[in-house]
TORKOL-749338 format. One record per atom (N, C-alpha, C, O): residue in three letters; x, y, z. Coordinates in steps of 0.02 Angstrom, whole numbers, plus 50000, padded with zeros to 5 digits. Example, Ala and Ser with C-alpha at 12.3 -4.5 7.8 and 13.67 -1.06 7.14 Angstrom:
REM TORKOL-749338
ALA506604971650390;ALA506154977550390;ALA506604983550390;ALA507124983450423;SER506424988850354;SER506844994750357;SER506455000250394;SER506705005750402;
END
This chain:
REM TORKOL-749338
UNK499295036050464;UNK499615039050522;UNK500105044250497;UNK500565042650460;UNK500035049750514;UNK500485054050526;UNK500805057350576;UNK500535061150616;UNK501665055350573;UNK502285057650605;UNK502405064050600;UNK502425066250543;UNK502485067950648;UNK502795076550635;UNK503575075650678;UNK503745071750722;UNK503865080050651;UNK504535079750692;UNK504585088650685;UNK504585091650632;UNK504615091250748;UNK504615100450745;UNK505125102050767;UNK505185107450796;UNK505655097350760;UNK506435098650779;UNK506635100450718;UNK506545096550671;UNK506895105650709;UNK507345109850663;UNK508135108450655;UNK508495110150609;UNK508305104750713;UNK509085101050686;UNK509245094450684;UNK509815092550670;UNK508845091150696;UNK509065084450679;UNK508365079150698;UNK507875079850735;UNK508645073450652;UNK507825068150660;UNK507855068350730;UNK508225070350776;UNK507025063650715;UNK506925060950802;UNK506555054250774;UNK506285054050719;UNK506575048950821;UNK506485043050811;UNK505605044050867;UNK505575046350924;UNK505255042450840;UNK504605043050853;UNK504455033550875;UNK504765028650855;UNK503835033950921;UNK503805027550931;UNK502905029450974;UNK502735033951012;UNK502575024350949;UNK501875023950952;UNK501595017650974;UNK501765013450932;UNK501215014751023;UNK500945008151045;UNK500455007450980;UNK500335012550948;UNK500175001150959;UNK499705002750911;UNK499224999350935;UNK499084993850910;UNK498855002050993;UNK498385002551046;UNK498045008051048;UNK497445009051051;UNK498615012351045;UNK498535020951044;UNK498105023350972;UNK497765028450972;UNK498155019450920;UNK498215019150855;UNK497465016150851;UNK497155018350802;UNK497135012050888;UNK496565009350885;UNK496685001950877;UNK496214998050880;UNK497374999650864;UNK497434994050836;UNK497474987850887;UNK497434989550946;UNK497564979650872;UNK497644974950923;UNK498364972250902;UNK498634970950848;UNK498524972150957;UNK499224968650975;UNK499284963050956;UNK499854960750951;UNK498604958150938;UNK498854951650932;UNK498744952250846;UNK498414948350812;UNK499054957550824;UNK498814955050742;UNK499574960150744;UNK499824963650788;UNK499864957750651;UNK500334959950630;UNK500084967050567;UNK499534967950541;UNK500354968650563;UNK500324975350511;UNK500854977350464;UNK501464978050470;UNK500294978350402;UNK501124982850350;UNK501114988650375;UNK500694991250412;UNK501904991950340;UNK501724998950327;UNK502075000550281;UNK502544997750253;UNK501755006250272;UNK502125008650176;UNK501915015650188;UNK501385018450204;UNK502705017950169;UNK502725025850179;UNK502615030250110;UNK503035031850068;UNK501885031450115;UNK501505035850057;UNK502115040450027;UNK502355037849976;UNK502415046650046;UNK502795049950030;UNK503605047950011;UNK503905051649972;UNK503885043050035;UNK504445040049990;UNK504095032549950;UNK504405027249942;UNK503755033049939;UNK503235027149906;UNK503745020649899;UNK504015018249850;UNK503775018449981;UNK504085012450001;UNK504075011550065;UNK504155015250113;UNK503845000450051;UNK503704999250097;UNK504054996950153;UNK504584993950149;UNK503744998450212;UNK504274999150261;UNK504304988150299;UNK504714985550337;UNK503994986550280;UNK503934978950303;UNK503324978350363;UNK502924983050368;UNK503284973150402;UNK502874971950453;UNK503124974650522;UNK503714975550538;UNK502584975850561;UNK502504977750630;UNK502294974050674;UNK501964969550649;UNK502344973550759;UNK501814971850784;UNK501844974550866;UNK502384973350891;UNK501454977350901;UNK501454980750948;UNK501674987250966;UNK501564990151019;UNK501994989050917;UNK502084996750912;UNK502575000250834;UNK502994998450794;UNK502265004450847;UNK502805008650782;UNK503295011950788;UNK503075016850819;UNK503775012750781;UNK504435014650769;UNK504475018650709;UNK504275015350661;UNK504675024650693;UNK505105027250638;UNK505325034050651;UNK505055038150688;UNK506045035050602;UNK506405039250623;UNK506035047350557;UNK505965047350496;UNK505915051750597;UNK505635057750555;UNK506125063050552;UNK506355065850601;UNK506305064750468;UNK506865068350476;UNK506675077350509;UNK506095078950523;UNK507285082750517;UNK507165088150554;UNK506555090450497;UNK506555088850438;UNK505985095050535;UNK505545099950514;UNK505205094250448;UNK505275096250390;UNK504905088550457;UNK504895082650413;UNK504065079950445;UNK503725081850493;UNK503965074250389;UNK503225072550411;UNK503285065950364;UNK503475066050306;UNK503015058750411;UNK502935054250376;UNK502225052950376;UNK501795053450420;UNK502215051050315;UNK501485045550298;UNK501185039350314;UNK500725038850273;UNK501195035750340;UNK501085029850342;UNK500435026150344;UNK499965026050384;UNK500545023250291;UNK499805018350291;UNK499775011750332;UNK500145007450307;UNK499435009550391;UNK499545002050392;UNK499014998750390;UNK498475001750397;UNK499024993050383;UNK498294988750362;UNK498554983450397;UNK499154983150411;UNK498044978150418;UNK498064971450450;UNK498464967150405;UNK498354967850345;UNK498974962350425;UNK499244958250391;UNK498904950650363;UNK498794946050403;UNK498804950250306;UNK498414942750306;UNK499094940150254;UNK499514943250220;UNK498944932850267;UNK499574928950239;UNK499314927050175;UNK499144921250165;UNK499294931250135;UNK498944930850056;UNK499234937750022;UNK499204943450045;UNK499454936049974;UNK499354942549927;UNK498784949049952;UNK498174949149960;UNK499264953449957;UNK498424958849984;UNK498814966949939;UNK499394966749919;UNK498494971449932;UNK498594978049920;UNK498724980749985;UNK498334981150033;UNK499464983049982;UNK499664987950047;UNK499594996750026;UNK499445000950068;UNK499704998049964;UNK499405005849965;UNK499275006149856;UNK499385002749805;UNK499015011349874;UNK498915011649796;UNK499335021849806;UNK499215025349855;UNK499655023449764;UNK499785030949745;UNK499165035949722;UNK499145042149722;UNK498905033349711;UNK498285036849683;UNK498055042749733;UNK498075048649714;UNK497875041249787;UNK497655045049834;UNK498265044849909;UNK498625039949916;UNK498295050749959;UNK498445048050014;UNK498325044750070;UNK498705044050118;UNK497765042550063;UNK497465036050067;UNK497635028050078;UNK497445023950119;UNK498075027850024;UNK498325022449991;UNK497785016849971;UNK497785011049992;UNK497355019549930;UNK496955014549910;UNK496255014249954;UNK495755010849940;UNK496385020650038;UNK495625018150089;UNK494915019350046;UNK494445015450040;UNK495015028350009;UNK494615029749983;UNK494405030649913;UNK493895033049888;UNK494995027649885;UNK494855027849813;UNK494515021849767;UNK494135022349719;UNK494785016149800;UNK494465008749810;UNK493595007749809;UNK493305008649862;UNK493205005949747;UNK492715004449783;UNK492564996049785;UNK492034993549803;UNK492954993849771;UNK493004985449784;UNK493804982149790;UNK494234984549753;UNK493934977549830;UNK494544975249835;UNK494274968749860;UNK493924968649910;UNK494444962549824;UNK494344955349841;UNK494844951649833;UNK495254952349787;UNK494854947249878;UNK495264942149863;UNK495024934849845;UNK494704932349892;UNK495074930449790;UNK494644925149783;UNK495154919549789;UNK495614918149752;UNK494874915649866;UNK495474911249881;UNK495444904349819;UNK495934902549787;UNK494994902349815;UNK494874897149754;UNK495394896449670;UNK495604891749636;UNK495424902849668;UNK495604907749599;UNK496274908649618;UNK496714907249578;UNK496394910649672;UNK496894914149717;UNK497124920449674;UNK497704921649655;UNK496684923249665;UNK496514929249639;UNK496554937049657;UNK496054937749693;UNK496724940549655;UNK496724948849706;UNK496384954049657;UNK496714958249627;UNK495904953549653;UNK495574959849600;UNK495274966049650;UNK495144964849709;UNK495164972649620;UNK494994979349631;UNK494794983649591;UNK494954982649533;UNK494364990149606;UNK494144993749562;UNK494315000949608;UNK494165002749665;UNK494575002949571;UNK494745011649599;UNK494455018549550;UNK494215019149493;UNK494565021249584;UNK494185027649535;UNK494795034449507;UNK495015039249538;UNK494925031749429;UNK495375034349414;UNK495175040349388;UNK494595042149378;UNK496045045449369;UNK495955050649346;UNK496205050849284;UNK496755048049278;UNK495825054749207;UNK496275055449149;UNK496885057249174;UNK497055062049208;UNK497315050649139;UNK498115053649112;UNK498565054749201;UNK499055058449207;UNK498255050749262;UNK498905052749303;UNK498605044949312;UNK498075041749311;UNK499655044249326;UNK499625037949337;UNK499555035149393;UNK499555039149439;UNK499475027449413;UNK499055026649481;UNK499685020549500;UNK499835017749447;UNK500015018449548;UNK500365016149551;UNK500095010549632;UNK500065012549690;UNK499935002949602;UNK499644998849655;UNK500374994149693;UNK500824991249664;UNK500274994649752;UNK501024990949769;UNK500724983849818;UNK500694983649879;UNK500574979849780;UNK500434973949833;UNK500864967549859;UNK501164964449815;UNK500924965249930;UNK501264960749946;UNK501194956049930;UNK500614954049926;UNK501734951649912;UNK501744945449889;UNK502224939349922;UNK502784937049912;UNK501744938349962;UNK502074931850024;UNK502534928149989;UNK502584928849928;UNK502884924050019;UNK503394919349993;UNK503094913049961;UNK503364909949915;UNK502514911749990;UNK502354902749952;UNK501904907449893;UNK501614903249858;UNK501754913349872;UNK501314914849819;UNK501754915249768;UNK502274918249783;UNK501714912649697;UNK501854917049650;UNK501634920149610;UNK501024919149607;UNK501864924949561;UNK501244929149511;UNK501344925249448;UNK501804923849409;UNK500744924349457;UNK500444922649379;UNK500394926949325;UNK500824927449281;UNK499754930849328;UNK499554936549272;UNK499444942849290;UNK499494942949351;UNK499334948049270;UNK499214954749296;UNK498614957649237;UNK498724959049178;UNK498084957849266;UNK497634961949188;UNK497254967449215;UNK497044967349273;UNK497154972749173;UNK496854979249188;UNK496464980149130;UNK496674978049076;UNK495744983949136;UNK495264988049091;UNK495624995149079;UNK495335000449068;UNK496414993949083;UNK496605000949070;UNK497324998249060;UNK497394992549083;UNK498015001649023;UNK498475000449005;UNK498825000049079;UNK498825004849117;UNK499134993649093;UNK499914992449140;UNK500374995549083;UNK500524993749027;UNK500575002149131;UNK501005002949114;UNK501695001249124;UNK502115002949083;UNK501864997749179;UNK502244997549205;UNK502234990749275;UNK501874991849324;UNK502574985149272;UNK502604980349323;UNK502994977649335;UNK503284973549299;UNK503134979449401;UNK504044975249425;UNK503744972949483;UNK503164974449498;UNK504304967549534;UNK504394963449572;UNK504924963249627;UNK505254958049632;UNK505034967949665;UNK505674967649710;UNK505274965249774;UNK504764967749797;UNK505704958949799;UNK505614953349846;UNK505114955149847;UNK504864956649793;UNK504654955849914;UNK504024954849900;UNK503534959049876;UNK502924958049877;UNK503864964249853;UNK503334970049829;UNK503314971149773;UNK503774973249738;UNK502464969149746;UNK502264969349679;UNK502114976649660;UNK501784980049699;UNK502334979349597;UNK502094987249575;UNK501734986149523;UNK501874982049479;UNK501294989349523;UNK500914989049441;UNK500574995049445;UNK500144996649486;UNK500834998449392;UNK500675005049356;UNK500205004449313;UNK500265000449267;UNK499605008549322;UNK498915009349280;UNK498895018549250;UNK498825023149290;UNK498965019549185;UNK498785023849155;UNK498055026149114;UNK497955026049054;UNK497515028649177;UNK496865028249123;UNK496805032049081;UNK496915037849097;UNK496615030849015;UNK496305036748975;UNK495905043548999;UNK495985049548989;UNK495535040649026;UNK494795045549044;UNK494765045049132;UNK495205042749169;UNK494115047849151;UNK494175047049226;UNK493685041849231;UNK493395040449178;UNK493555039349271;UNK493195034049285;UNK493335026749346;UNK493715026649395;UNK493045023449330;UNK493155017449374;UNK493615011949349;UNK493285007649321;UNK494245010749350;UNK494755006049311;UNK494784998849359;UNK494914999549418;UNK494664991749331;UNK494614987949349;UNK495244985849349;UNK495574988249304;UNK495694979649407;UNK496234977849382;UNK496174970049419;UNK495634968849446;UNK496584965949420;UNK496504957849426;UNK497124953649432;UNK497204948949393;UNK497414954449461;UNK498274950249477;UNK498034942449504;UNK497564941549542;UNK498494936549471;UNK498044930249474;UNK499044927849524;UNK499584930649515;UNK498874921749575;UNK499544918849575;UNK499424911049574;UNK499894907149574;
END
């Protein structure tokens, strides 16, 4: 979803049914704002956010499931819709693996939620983590590929 604000002196607080959006009211939603690459928390029945003057937000939202899930990846603005060609979750394993289609040498930055009764176990990639932190519930893990291609990755809790 994209916010425009064409006011030239000051924000405007924007607000959207997410009906309008295609979406159902009886389900909850993330959102995570592509362009300050942070997530904004859960929704439900409409969207709210404030867009600063002559400004434009990003927003990705996806259905909320009460599991570890991928809320956006940096890679694309997208967040992961089209760059993704597999994303599973293996409840058995309790597992969250994916395959995206990387680029030599830019880094890809995956931000997935991490409910309260989950914890993280392991993090493994067919390509160097560069990088993995943990603020409350949002998992980051930075993938640097060599080459371009398809980079596999696998977060276990």
């Amino acid at each position: 979803v994209a916010l425009f604000n064409w006011e030239q002196a000051s924000p405007v607080e924007l607000s959207t049914p997410l009906t309008a959006l295609g979406m159902n009211n009886d389900n909850l939603y993330t959102v995570y704002d592509f362009w300050a690459g942070q997530y904004l928390g859960l929704i439900e029945k409409s969207l709210r956010v404030e867009v600063p003057p002559e400004g434009v937000r990003l927003l990705g939202l996806r259905r909320y499931e009460k599991r570890p899930m991928l809320v956006a990846s940096s890679r694309h603005y997208t967040q992961g819709a089209s760059d993704h060609s597999a994303l599973d979750w293996a409840h058995e394993s309790r597992t969250l693996s994916g395959t995206f289609s990387g680029v030599k040498d830019e880094a890809c930055t995956l931000s997935i939620l991490v409910p309260e009764s989950y914890v993280l176990g392991q993090a493994t990639s067919s390509v160097e983590i560069t990088s993995q932190k943990q603020t409350g519930p949002l998992l980051e893990l930075t993938l640097r590929p060599p080459t371009n291609g398809d980079v596999e990755w696998k977060v276990s809790f």
